[in-house]
N, C-alpha and C positions, 0 to 999 in steps of 0.2 A: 192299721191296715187289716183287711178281710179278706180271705180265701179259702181256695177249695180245691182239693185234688179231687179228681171224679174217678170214677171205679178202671177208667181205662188207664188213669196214668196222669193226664195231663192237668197242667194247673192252670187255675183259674184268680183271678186278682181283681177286687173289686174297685172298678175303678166310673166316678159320677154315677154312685150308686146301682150300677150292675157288673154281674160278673162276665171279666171275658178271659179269654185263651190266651195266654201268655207266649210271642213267638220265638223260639230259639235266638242266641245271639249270634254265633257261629256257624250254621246252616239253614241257610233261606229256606223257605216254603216247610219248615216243621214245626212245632210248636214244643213248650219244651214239657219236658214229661220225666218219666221215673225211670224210661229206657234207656237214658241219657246215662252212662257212667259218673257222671259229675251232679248227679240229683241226688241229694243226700235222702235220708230220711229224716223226717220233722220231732225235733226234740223239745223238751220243756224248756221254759223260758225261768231263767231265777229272775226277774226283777221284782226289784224291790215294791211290795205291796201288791204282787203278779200273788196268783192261789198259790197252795205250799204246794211245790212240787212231789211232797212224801204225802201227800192227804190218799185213802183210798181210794183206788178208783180212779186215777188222776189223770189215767192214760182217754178217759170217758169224755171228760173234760177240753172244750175246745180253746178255750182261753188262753192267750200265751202261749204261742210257739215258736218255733225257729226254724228256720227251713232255708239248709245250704246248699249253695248250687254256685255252678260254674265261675260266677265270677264275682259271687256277694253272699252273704248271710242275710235274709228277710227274717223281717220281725214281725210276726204279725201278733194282731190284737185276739182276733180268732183265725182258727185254719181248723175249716173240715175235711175229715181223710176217709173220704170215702169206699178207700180199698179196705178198708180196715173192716167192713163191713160184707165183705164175701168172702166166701167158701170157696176151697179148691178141694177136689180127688185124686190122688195121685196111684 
């Protein structure tokens, strides 16, 4: 499985080869996202024959992740995180 958080939060799951918005299970009309208290953050995946999770860099690496939420652990094959790629000022 393929996805994608996009820089606002919410995630995306590739499904018949395009990505769409994932909708909340628990409250209609929102989609689910990182506001969510139960939106974990995406961690490396050890599977067997997955990239070595100690390799440089690894966090660069879209391959193999896991990403827990409300009422499952997703495995995906790739997940782009695309917050990982802005800047905040505080």
């Amino acid at each position: 499985m393929n996805g994608k958080i996009i820089k606002s939060g919410t995630l995306f799951i590739e499904r018949d080869g395009k990505l769409k918005s994932q909708g909340c299970p628990t409250k209609a009309d929102s989609d689910c996202g990182d506001w969510c208290a139960l939106f974990g953050e995406p961690t490396i995946s050890k599977w067997i024959g997955g990239p070595d999770p100690n390799e440089k860099d690894r966090e660069l690496n879209p391959k193999h992740w896991n990403l827990q939420l409300c009422r499952r652990t997703l495995y995906f094959d790739e997940l782009i995180d695309e917050r990982k790629h802005t800047t905040s000022t505080l």
